[in-house]
N, C-alpha and C positions, 0 to 999 in steps of 0.2 A: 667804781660803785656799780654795784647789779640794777639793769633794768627794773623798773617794778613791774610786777604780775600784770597789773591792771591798770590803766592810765584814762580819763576821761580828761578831755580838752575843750571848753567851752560850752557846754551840751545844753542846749532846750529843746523843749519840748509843750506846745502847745494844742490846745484843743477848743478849736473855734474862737472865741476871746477870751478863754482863760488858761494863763499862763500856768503850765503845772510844773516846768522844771524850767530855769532862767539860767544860763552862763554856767555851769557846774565841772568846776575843772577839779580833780583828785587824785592822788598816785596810791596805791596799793600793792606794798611791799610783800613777797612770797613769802611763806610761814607766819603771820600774824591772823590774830583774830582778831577784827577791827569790827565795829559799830556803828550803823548810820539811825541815830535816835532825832524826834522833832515834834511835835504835836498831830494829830491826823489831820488830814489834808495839807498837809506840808510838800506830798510831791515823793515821799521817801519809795514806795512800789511802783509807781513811777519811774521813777530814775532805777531801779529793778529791771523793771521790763524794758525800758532801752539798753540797760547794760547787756541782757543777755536776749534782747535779739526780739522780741517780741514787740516793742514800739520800734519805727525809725523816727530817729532825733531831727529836728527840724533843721538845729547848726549845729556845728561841734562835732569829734569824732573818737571815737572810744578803741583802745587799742588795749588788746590782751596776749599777755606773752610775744610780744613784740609783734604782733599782726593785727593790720587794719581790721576791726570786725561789725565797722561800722553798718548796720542795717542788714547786718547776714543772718540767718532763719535761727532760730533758736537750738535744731535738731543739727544742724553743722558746729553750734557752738557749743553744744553738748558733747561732740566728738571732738573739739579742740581741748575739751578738759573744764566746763563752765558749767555748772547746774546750778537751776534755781530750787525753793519751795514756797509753796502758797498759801498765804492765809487761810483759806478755806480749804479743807483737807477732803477729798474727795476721792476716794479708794474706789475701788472695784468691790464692792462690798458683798457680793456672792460670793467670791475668787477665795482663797486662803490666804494668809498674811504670807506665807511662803509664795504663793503665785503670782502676789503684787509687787513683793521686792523682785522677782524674777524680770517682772516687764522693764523694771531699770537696767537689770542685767544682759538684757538682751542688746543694749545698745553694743557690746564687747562679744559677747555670748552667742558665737551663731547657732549652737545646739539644745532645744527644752534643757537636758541632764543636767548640762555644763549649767545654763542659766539658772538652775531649781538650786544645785550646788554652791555657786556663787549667791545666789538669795539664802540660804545657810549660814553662811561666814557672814556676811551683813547682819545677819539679826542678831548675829553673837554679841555684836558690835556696840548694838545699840539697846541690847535687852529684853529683843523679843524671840528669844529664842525658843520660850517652853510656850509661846502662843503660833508657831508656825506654821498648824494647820486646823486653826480656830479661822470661822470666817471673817473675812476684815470690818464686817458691819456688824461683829458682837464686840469689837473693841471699844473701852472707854475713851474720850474726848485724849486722855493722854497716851494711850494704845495707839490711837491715829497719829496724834505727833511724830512719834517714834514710827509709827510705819511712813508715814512720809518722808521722813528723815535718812530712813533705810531704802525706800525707791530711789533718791537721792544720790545717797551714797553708792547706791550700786551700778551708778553710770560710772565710778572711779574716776571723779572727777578733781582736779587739778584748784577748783577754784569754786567752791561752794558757797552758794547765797540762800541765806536763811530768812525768810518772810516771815517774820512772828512767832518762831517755833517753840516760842513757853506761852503764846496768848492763851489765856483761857485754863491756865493750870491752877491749881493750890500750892501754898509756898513749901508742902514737901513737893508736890511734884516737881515743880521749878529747880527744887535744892537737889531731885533725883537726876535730873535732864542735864543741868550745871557741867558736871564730870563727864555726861554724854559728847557733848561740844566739845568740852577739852581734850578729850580723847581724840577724837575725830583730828582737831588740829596737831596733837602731837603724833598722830601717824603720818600727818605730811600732808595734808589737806589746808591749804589756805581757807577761812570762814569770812566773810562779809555778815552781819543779822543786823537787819533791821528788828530794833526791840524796843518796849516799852516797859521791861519791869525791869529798871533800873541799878536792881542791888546785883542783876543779874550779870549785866553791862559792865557793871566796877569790879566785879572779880572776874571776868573774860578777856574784856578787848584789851587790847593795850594800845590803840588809839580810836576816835570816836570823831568824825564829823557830825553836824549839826544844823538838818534842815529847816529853814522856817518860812513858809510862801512861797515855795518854789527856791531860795535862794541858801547858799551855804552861810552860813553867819556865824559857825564858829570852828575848829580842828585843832585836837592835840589831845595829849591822855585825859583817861576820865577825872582824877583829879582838877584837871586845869579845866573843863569843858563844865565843870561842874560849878564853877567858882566864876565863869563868867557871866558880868552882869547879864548880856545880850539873849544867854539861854537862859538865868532866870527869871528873864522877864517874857520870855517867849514861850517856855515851855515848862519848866520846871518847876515854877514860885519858889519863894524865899525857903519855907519851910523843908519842902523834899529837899534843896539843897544844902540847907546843913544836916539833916538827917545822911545825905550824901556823904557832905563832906567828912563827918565822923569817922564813915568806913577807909578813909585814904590818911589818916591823919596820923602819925607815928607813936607807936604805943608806948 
């Protein structure tokens, strides 16, 4: 059996007395797009930011691609093949959407051309192609999405972690972005997303752990994750999950 991509082994992480991530052991298999869904303040960006490097974990030790990478700087785990995104979407909003994806490019890219070039192919990727030299602070709330996504992507990264990246859309937007992620994972990109719009979650990941206080409390496909009591009574309520359940249900 293949190593998995991503392996967390016991991991917390605290902050003065409050526990934000408790014992969090996972294995994450290369080519899936998997899910870390839970109510806020559960801990889930959190466990983000020590995955890739930006907390160090109190105990526990996180191995990616078979290498310790416990507490190493986020910018070397970017060059091992790890990129994050962030909730708050924060562009360079003078710059061009073309110049913005370039600064991911550059991590690979030692030349402006090469990196303007490679920010090209990115945006073909992800749908921003005919805004490439519109400034990135006239883009809409989902225009930002997609350019952070293509910042992202443009470090060609081996292991991409998605922070929110439909928060704050309309359910076309969502249903537009959908295909964007699946793309991305069928060119070879492993996806981790933390999400909260759910219908999003059951046609994506095809497994889902399940934060709640810091602690894991449930793992396995969306189906099964949806159906247990623990997350409907932690996160989901009764109702979203048989609205859930419908969409897994054989037709």
């Amino acid at each position: 059996m293949a190593s998995p991509l991503l392996r967390l082994e016991g991991v917390s992480k605290s902050f003065g007395g409050l526990v934000a991530v408790r014992d969090v052991s996972l294995e994450l298999a290369e080519g899936r797009i998997a899910a870390l869904i839970g109510p806020n303040g559960a801990g889930k960006t959190t466990l983000f930011a020590l995955m890739s490097g930006f907390l160090r974990p109190d105990t526990g030790r996180i191995v990616f691609a078979g290498e310790d990478i416990t507490g190493v700087p986020p910018h070397l785990n970017a060059r091992r093949g790890m990129t994050r995104t962030f909730q708050i979407v924060q562009p360079f909003a003078a710059q061009t959407v073309r110049e913005n994806i370039a600064v991911g490019a550059h991590l690979h890219c030692a030349g402006r051309r090469e990196a303007l070039a490679e920010a090209e192919r990115v945006a073909q990727r992800v749908g921003l192609a005919p805004q490439l030299d519109k400034p990135a602070g006239d883009l809409t709330v989902a225009g930002r999405k997609r350019l952070e996504l293509a910042r992202a992507l443009a470090t060609r990264p081996r292991l991409l972690l998605l922070d929110e990246v439909l928060a704050g859309l309309n359910p076309q937007e969502v249903a537009e972005m959908v295909p964007v992620v699946r793309s991305i994972a069928d060119g070879g990109v492993t996806v981790l997303m933390i999400e909260h719009v759910m219908q999003a979650v059951m046609h994506l990941a095809s497994h889902v752990w399940v934060l709640s206080q810091g602690e894991l409390i449930a793992a396995g496909s969306p189906g099964e994750v949806t159906r247990d009591p623990r997350v409907i009574e932690a996160y989901l309520g009764h109702g979203t999950a048989q609205r859930l359940g419908r969409l897994v249900e054989p037709a």
